[in-house]
C-alpha positions as CSV (number, residue, x, y, z in Angstrom):
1,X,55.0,2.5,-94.8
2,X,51.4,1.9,-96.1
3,X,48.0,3.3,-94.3
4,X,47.3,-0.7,-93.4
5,X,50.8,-0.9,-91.7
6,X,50.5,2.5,-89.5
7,X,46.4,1.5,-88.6
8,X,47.8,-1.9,-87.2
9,X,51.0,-0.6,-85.7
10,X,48.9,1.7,-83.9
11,X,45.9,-0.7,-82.8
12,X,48.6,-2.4,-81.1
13,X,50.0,0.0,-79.4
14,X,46.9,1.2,-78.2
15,X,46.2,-2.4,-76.9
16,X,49.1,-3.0,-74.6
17,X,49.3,0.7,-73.9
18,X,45.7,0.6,-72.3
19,X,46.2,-2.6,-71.1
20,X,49.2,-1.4,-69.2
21,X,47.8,2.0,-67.9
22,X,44.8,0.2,-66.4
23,X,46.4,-1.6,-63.3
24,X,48.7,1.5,-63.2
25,X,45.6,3.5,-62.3
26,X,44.1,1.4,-60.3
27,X,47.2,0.9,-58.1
28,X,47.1,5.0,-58.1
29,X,43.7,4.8,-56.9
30,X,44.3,2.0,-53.8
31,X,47.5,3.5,-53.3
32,X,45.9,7.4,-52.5
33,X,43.1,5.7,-50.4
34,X,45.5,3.4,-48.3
35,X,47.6,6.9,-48.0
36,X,44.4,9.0,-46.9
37,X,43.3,6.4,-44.7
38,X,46.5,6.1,-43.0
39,X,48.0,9.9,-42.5
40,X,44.3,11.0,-42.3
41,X,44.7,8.6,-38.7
42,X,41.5,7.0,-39.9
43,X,42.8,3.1,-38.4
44,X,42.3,3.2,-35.2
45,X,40.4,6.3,-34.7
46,X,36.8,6.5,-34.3
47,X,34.2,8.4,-36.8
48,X,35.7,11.8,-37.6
49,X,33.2,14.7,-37.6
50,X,31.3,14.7,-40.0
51,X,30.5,11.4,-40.7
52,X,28.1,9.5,-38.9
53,X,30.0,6.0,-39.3
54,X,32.8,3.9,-40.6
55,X,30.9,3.3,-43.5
56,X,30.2,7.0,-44.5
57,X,33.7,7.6,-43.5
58,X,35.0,4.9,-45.7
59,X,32.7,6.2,-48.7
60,X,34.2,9.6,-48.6
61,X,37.6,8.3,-48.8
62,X,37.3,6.0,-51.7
63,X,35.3,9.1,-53.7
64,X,38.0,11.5,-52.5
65,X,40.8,9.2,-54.1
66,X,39.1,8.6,-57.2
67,X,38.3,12.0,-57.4
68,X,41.8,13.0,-57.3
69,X,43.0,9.9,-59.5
70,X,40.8,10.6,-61.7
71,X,42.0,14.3,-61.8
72,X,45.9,13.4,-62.4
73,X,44.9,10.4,-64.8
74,X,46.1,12.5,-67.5
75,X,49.5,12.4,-66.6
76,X,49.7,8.7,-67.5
77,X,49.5,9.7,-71.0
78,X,53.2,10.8,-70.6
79,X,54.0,7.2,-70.0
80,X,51.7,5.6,-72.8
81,X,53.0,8.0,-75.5
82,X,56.9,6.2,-75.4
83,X,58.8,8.7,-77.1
84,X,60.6,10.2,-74.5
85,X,63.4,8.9,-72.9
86,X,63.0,6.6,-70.4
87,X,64.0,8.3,-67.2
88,X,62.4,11.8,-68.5
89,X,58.9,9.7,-68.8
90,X,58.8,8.5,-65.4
91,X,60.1,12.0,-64.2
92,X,57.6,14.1,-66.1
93,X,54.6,11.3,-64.8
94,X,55.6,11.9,-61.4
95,X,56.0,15.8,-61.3
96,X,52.5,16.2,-62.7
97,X,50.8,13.8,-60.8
98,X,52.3,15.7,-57.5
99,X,51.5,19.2,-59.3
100,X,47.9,18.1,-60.3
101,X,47.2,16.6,-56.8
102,X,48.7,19.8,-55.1
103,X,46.3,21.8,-57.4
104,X,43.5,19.7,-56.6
105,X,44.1,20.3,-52.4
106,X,44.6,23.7,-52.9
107,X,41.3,24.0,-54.7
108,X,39.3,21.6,-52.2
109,X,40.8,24.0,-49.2
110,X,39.1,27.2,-50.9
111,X,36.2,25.0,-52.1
112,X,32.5,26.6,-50.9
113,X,30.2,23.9,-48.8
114,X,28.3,23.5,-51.9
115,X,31.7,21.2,-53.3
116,X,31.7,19.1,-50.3
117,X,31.2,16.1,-52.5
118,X,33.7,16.4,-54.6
119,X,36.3,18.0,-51.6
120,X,34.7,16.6,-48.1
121,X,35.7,19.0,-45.5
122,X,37.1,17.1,-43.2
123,X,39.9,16.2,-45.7
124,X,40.8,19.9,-46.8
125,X,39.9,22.1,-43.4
126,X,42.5,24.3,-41.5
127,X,45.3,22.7,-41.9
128,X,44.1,19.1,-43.4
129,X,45.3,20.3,-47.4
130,X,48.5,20.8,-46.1
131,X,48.6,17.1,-45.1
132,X,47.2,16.1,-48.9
133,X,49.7,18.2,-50.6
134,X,52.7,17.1,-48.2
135,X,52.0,13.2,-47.7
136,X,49.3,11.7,-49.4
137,X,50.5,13.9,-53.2
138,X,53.9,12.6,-53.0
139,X,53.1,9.1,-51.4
140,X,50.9,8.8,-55.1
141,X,53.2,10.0,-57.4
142,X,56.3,7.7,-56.2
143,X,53.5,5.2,-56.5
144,X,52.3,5.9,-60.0
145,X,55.8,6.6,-61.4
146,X,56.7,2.4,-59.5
147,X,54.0,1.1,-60.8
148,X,54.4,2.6,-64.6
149,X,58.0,1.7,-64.5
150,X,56.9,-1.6,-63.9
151,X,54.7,-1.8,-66.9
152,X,56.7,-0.3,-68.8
153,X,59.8,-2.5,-68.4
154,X,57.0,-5.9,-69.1
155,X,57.4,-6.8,-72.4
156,X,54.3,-6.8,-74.6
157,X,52.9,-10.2,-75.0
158,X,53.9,-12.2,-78.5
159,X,50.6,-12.2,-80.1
160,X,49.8,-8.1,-80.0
């Protein structure tokens, strides 16, 4: 196979790969906020301390999910690379998503005041983490690993 084969083999690939990954994160991202927002018992509750609103509330949410989305993004490069089999991709996506988001409540429970942007309080105090690691985490990795099996099993549009 020549150089100009591989270089257009791969430019497509990388095409309909990143075209497929992008609604797979973004459904990871709406699906950890709907998560916090619901086990967090943010619906019907009023303002949690220590926000001084819904607004501020609803702001620390979003961040926190793309935060953590953003921190087990990586693991959709399991499903873009295709070389595994099929089953062992979705497998390995949704391990390390619940691994990295475990990692990521662990660290936000031990995290000093000075992190509070990054891990707001109210979402990783006393016993909160516990509720990231054993709800929201696994809530967004069955997510991630639907969504990427349903990209994956689209076929690529003709003219890539």
């Amino acid at each position: 196979m020549t150089v100009a084969v591989r270089g257009q083999e791969l430019a497509r690939v990388l095409r309909y790969g990143y075209l497929s990954i992008l609604p797979v994160w973004a459904g990871t991202y709406a699906c950890c906020a709907l998560a916090m927002v619901y086990f967090y018992g943010l619906l019907g509750a009023g303002v949690i301390y220590p926000f001084a609103n819904h607004l501020e509330q609803g702001f620390a949410v979003l961040r926190t999910a793309l935060i953590a989305t953003l921190a087990s993004s990586w693991t959709l490069w399991f499903g873009a690379r295709r070389k595994d089999w099929f089953l062992t991709t979705l497998l390995k996506i949704g391990v390390a998503t619940q691994i990295t988001l475990t990692i990521y409540a662990i660290i936000g429970w031990r995290s000093p005041s000075s992190l509070n942007l990054i891990f707001p309080s109210t979402f990783f105090a006393e016993y909160n983490w516990l509720t990231f690691i054993f709800e929201i985490a696994p809530i967004t990795s069955v997510a991630t690993t639907l969504l990427l099996y349903v990209s994956l099993v689209q076929k690529p549009p003709s003219d890539l």
